[in-house]
C-alpha positions as CSV (number, residue, x, y, z in Angstrom):
1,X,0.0,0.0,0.0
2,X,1.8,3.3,-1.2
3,X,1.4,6.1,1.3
4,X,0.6,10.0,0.5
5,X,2.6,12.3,0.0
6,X,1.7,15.6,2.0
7,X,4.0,18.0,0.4
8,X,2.5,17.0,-3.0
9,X,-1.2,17.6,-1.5
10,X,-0.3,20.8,-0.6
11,X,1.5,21.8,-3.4
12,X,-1.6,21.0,-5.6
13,X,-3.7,22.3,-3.2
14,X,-2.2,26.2,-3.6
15,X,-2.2,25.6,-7.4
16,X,-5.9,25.2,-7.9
17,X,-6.0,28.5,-5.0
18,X,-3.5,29.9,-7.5
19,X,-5.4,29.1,-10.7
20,X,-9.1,30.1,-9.2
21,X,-7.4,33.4,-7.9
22,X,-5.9,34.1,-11.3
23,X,-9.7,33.4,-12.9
24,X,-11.1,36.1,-10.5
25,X,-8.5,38.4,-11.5
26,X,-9.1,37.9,-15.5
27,X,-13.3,38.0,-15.1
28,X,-12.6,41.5,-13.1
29,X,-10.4,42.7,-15.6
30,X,-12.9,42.0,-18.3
31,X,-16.2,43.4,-16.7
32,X,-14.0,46.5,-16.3
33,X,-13.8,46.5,-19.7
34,X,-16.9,46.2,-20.9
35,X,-19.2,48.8,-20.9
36,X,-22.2,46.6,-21.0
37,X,-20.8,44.8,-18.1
38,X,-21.4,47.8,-15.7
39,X,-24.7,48.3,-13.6
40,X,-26.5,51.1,-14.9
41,X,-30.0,49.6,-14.3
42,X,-30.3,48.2,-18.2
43,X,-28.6,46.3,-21.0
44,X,-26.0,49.0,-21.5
45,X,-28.0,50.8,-23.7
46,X,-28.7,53.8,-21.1
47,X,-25.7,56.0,-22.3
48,X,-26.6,56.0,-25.9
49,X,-30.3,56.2,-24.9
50,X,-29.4,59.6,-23.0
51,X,-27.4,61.1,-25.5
52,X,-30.4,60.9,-28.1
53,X,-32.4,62.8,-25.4
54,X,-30.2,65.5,-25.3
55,X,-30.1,65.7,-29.0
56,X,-33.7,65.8,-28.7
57,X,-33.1,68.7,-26.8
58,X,-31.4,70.8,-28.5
59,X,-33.3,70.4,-31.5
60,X,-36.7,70.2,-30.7
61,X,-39.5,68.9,-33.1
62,X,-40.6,71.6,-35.4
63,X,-43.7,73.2,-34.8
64,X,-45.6,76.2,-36.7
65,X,-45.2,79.9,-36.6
66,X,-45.9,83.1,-38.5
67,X,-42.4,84.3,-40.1
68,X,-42.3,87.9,-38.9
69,X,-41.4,91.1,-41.5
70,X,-37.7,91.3,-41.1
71,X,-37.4,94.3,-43.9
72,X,-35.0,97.5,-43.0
73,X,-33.6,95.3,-39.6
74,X,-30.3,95.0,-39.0
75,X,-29.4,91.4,-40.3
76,X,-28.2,90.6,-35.9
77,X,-31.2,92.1,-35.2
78,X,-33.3,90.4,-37.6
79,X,-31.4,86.8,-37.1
80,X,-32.2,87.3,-33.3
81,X,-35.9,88.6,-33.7
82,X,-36.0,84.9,-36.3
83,X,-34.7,83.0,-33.1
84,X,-37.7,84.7,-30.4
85,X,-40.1,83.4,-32.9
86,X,-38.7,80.0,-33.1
87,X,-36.6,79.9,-36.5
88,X,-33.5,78.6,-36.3
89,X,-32.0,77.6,-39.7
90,X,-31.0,80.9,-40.7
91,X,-29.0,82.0,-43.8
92,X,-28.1,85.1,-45.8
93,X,-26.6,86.7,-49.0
94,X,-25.3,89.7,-50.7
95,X,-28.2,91.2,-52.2
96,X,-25.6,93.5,-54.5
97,X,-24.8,90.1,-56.2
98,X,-20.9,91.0,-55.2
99,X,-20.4,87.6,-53.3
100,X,-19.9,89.2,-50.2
101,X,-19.8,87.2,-46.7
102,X,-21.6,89.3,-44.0
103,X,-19.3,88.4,-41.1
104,X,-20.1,91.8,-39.0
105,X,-23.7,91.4,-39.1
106,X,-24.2,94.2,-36.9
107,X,-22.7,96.2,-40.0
108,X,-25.3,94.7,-42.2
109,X,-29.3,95.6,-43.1
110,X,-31.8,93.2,-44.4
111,X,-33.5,93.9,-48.0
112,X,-35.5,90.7,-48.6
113,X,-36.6,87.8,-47.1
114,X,-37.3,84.2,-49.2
115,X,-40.5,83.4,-47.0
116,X,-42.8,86.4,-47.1
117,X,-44.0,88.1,-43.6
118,X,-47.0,86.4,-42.3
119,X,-46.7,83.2,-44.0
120,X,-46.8,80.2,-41.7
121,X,-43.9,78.0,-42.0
122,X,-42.1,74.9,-39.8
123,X,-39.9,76.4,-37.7
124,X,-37.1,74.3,-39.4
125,X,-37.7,75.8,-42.5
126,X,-34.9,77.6,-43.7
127,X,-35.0,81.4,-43.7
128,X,-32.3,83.7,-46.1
129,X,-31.9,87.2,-45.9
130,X,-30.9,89.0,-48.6
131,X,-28.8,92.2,-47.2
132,X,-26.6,95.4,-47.9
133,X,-24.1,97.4,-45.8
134,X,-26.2,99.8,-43.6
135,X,-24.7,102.8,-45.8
136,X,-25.8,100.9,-49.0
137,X,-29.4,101.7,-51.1
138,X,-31.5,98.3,-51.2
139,X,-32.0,97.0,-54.4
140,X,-35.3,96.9,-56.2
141,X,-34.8,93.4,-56.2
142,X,-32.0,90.8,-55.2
143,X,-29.2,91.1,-57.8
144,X,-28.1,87.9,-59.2
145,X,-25.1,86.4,-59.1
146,X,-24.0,85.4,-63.1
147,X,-24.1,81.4,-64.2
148,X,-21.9,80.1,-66.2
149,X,-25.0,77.0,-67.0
150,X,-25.1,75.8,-70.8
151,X,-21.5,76.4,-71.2
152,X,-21.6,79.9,-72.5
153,X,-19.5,83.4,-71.1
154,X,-21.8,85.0,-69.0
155,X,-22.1,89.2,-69.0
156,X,-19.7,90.1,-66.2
157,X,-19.8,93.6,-66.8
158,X,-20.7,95.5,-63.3
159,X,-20.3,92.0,-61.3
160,X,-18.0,91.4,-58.9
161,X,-15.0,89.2,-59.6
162,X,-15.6,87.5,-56.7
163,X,-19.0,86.7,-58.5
164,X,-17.3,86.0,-61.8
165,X,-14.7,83.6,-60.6
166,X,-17.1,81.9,-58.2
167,X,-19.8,81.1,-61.6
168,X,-16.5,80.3,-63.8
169,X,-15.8,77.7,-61.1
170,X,-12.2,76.5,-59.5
171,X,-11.1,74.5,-63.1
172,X,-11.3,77.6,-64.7
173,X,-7.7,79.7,-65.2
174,X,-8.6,83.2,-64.7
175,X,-6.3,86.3,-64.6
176,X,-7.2,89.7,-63.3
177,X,-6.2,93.1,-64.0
178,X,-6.0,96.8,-62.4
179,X,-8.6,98.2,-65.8
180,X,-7.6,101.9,-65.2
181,X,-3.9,100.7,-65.5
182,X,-2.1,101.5,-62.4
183,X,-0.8,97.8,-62.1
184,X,-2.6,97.6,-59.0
185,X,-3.1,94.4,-56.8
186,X,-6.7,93.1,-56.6
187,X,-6.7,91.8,-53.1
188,X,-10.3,91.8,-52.0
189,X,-12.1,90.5,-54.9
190,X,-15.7,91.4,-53.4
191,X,-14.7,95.0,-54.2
192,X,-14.1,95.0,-57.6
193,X,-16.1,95.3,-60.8
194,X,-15.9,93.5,-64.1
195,X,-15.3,96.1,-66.6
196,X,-13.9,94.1,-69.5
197,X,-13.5,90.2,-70.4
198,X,-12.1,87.4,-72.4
199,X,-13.9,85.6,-74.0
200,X,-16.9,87.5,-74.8
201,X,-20.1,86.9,-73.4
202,X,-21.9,84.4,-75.1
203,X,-18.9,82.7,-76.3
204,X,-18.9,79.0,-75.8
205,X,-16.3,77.8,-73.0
206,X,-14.5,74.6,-73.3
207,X,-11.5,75.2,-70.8
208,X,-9.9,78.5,-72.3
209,X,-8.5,80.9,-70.1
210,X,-10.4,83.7,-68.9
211,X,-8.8,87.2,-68.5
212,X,-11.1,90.1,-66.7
213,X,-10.2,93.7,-66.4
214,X,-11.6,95.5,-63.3
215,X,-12.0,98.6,-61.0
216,X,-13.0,99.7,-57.5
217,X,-16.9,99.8,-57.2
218,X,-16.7,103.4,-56.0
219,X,-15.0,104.1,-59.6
220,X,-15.6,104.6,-62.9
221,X,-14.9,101.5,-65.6
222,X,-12.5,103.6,-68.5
């Protein structure tokens, strides 16, 4: 009869305390890990679940409301009035058709509105003012900016070259000059005006170069 060996017993006897203590350790590890492991009172899905609500939140769902007459406002003051009555999805444009970006908007008025006053529109509809500097003259009407659609050399003349490189698109190669011939840089594009071009207007375009000669708004083309 072979007897037992008590340092063997309690050798295996610490690995399997060894091996189940090295289990724990790993489960731990991995419930730490894993979000949907954690007790938040659900499956895991709480955190997404909230984050929906707060963009719930923030953007509401649309309702009704009469767009109010934002005519002669100052575009803040119009964009803010907009807000009070519900509208948020707000745009605007230079009503001059010179491409301009109203970044003061305090410095701006507004002209025209694309939903008339009164009407009664989702308040997720989108509103766009048309506006002027506040020591410009409204337009009868919006101005528009020139197209380049069908292929053909739109009528620059008294547009912006902002206006004319923006319809000639950025494939187009397109050199400007100082018209009244003082070799002058053209910097800020918005405040210039087309007084001559190449090709004519009309003319069919098929990737020709474009050459436009141009003066300050506040002077006369030669």
């Amino acid at each position: 009869m072979t007897g037992t060996n008590p340092g063997r017993k309690v050798w295996t006897t610490m690995n399997h305390r060894v091996a189940t203590l090295a289990a724990l350790l790993i489960l731990g590890a991995v419930a730490a890990c894993d979000p949907a492991a954690t007790d938040n009172g659900s499956n895991g899905s709480s955190p997404k679940a909230t984050a929906s609500s707060s963009s719930a939140a923030r953007n509401p769902a649309a309702t009704t409301a009469a767009v109010p007459n934002f005519r002669g406002m100052a575009l803040q003051s119009a964009q803010d009035t907009a807000q009070k009555s519900g509208f948020y999805n707000l745009a605007s444009h230079d009503a001059l058709g010179r491409a301009r970006n109203q970044i003061l908007d305090r410095e701006w008025k507004v002209c025209s509105q694309n939903v008339k006053a009164g009407a009664k529109q989702p308040t997720d509809a989108r509103l766009d003012f048309g506006a002027v500097k506040l020591a410009e003259t409204c337009p009868a009407q919006d101005q528009k900016v020139p197209t380049a659609a069908g292929g053909t050399m739109p009528n620059f003349n008294g547009n912006s070259v902002k206006a004319a490189r923006g319809a000639l698109g950025s494939g187009t190669s397109i050199t400007v000059n100082d018209a009244s011939g003082d070799s002058r840089f053209i910097l800020v594009e918005s405040n210039w005006k087309v007084c001559t071009q190449t090709p004519a207007a009309g003319v069919k375009l098929n990737g020709q170069p474009v050459t436009l000669g141009a003066v300050k708004f506040e002077e006369t083309c030669p």
